[in-house]
C-alpha positions in Angstrom: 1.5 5.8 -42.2 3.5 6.7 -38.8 1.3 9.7 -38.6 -1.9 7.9 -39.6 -1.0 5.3 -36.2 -0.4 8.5 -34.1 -4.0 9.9 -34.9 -5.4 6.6 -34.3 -3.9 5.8 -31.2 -6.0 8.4 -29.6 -8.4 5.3 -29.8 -11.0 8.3 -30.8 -13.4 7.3 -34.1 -12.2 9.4 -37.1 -14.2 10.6 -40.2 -12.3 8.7 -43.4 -12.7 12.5 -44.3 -11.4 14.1 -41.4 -8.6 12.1 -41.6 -7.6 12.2 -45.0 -7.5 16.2 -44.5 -5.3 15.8 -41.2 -3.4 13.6 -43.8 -3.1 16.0 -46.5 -3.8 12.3 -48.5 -7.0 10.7 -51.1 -9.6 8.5 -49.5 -7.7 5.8 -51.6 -4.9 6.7 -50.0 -5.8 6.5 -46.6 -7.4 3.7 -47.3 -4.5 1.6 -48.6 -2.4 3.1 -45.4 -5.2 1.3 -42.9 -4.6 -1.8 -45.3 -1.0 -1.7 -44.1 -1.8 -1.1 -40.9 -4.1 -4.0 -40.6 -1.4 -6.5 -42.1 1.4 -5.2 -39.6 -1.0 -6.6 -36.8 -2.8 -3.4 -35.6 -6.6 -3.5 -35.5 -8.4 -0.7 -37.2 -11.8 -0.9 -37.3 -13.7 0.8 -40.4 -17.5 2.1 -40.7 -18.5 2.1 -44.4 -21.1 4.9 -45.9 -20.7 8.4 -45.8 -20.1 8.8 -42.2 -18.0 5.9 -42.7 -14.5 6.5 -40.8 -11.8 4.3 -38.6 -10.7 3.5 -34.8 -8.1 1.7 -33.1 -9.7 -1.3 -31.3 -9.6 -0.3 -28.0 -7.7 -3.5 -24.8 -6.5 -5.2 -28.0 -3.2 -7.0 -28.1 -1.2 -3.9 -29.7 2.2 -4.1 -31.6 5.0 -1.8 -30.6 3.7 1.5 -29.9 4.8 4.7 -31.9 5.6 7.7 -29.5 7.0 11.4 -30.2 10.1 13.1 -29.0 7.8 14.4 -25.8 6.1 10.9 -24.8 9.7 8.9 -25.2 11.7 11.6 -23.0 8.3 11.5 -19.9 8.5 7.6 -20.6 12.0 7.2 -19.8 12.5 9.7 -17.0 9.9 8.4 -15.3 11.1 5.1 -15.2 14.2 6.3 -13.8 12.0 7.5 -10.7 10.4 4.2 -10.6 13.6 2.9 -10.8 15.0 5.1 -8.2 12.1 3.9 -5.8 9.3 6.4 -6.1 6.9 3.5 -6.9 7.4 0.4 -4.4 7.3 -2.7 -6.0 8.2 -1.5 -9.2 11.7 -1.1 -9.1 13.3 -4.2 -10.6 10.5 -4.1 -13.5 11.4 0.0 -13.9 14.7 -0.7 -14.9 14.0 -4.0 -17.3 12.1 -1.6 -19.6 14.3 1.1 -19.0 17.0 -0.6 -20.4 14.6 -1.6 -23.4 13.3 2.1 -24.3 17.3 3.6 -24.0 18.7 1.2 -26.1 15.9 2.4 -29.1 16.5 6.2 -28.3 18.2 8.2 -30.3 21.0 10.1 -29.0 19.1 13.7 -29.2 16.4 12.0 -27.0 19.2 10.6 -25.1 20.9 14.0 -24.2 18.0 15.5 -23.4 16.9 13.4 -20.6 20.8 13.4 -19.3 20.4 17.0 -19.3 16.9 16.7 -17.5 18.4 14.5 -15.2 21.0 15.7 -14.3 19.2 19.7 -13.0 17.0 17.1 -11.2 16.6 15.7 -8.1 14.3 12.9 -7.1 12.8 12.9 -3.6 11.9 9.3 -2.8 11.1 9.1 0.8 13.9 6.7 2.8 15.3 6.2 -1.0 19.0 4.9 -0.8 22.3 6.6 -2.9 21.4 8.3 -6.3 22.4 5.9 -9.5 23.6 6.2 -13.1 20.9 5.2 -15.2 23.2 3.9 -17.5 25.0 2.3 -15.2 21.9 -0.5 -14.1 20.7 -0.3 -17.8 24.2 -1.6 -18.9 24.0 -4.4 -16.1 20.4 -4.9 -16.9 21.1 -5.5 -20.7 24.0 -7.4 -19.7 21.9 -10.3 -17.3 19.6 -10.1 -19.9 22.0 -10.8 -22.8 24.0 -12.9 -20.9 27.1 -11.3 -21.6 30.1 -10.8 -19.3 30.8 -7.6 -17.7 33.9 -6.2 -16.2 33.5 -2.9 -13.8 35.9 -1.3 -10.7 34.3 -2.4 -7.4 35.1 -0.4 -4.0 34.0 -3.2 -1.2 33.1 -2.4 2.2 36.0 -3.6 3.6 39.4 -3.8 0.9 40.7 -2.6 -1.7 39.0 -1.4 -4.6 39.7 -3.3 -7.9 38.6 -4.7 -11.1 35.7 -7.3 -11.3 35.3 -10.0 -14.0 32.2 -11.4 -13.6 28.6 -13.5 -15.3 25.7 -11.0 -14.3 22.4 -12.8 -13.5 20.2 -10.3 -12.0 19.7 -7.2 -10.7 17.5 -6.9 -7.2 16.5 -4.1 -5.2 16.4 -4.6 -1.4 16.4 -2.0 1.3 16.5 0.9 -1.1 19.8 -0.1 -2.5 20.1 -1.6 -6.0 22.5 -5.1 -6.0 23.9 -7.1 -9.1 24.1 -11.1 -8.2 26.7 -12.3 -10.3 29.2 -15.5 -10.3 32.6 -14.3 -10.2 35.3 -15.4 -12.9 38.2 -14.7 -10.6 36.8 -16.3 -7.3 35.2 -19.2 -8.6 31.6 -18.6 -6.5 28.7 -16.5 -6.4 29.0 -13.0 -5.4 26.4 -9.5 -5.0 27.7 -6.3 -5.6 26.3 -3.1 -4.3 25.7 -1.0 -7.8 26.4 2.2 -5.7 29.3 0.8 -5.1 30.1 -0.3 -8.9 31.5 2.2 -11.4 32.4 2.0 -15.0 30.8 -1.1 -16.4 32.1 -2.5 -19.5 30.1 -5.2 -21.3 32.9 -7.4 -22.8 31.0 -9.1 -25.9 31.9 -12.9 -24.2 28.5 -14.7 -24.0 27.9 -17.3 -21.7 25.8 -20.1 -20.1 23.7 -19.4 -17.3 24.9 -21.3 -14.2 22.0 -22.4 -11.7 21.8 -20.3 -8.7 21.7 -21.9 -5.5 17.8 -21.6 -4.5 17.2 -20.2 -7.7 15.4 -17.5 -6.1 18.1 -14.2 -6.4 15.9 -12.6 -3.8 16.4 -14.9 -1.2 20.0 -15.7 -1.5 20.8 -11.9 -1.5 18.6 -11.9 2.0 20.1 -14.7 3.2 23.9 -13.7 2.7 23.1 -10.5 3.8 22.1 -11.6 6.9 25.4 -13.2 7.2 26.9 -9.8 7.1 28.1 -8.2 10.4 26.2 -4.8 10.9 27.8 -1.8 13.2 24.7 -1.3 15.0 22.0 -3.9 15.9 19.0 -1.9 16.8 16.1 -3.7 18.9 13.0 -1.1 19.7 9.9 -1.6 21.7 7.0 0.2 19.7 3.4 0.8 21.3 1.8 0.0 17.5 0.3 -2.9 15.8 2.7 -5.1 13.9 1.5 -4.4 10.3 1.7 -0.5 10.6 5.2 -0.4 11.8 6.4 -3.3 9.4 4.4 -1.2 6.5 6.5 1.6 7.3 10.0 0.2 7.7 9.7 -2.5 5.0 12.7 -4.6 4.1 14.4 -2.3 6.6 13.7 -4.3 9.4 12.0 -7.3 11.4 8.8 -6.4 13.6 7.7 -9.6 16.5 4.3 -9.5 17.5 4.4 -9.1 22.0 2.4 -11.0 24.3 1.6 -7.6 26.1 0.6 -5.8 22.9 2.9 -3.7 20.8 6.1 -5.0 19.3 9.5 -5.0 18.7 11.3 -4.0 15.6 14.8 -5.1 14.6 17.1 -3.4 12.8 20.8 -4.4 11.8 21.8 -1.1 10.3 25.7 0.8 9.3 23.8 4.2 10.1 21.2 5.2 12.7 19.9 7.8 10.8 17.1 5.8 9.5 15.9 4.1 12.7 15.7 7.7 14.1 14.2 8.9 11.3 11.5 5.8 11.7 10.7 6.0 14.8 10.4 10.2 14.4 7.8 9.8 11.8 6.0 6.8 13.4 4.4 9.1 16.0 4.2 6.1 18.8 5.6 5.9 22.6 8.6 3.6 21.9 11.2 2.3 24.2 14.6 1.8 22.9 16.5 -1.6 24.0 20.0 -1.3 22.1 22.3 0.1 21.3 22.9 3.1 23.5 24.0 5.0 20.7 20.4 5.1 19.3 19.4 6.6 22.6 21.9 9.7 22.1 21.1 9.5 18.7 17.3 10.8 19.3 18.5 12.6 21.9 20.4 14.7 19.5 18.0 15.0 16.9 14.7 15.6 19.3 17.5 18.8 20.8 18.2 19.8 17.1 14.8 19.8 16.5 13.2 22.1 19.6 16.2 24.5 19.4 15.7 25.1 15.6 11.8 25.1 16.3 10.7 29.3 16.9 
């Protein structure tokens, strides 16, 4: 039967004869097998006579799909790359059905794409720090099973320690994945950095959702980030429309429409790399306001970049 599905979801139209030789099975056989099928919920169509033969309905609601060895391994790595970024918009989505297709894997499969991972590097343009796939499947499968995690933690400012927290999701802003979670041990809601997260260890406790403030994790994670002190606050007058430069740096930064034309991007920023890099690949006359370490910044890098030119 689980060869019989494979043939048929080609969604190509099969001679009952064809088949049943592919099959190495009787016409009765095969016939009984597309019974089964049919009462498991997948729709086979059948064409009776002596060019009779069957085909998976094709845009039909389908049950669980069967996949081989190859199909499972290029499903899951490439929703690591999703995951990682590659596909905008996708990212949060990537790594909800990531943690769905791991979990069913069976550890061959499971080595293999550690092993193909790990002799590979992705090369999402502006992507942030490089993450465990385990690591966000764990804290996926955690919000999702509402179960409480505990994991080491190394803030920005601190000491590093161990966290004891209800997970409730997982968002991806700026390139950087964050878990929003209500901490047991300070009694609020808190967002970790998963970068910054190591060794996550589901704990088997189950709990109650609490309501988050808003309700929208998106938001809040904005809005206490912007709460946040930056070391550089970056403001740049740029001679281009608003929509291509805010396209381009995305949840990066702000972009303000000016009277005069142009506008001005805003950036609040811990590295200056990325404004320099923007404002190298935009390709417009610009005119830096602040800080005057972005101005020695592109200084540097426009130097580096004629002296290594030949």
């Amino acid at each position: 039967m689980l060869r019989l599905l494979s043939l048929l979801q080609t969604h190509r139209y099969w001679p009952g004869s064809e088949l049943a030789e592919r099959l190495e099975v009787s016409a009765r056989t095969l016939r009984r097998d597309v019974d089964r099928l049919r009462e498991l919920g997948y729709p086979v169509d059948a064409a009776r006579g002596v060019a009779g033969g069957y085909q998976l309905q094709a845009g039909a609601a389908m049950p669980p799909l069967l996949l081989d060895d190859e199909e499972a391994v290029a499903i899951a790595v490439g929703l690591r790359t999703a995951a990682a970024g590659a596909v905008a918009g996708f990212e949060e989505t990537s790594v909800r059905a990531l943690a769905k297709v791991i979990q069913l894997l069976p550890p061959r499969l499971r080595r293999r794409i550690d092993a193909l991972q790990a002799v590979t590097a992705p090369g999402v343009f502006g992507g942030g720090p490089v993450l465990d796939a385990l690591t966000l499947t764990t804290l996926a499968m955690a919000c999702r099973g509402e179960e409480r995690l505990r994991f080491d933690y190394a803030p920005r400012e601190g000491e590093a320690g161990r966290r004891h927290v209800e997970p409730h999701r997982l968002v991806s802003l700026g390139r950087r994945w964050y878990l929003v979670a209500w901490d047991l041990e300070r009694g609020d809601w808190r967002s970790f950095r998963v970068d910054r997260l190591t060794a996550p260890q589901p704990t088997g406790a189950r709990f109650r959702p609490r309501e988050l403030p808003g309700g929208d994790p998106v938001a809040w994670l904005r809005s206490r980030m912007r709460t946040i002190p930056s070391r550089y606050d970056v403001s740049v007058v740029i001679h281009a429309d608003v929509a291509t430069v805010q396209g381009f740096v995305g949840d990066w930064g702000h972009t303000e429409e000016l009277p005069e034309g142009g506008c001005r991007l805003r950036m609040s920023v811990d590295d200056l790399g990325w404004p320099v890099m923007a404002l190298g690949v935009l390709g417009a006359p610009f005119t830096v306001e602040s800080p005057d370490e972005l101005r020695d910044a592109l200084r540097r890098a426009g130097e580096a970049l004629v002296r290594h030119t030949a």
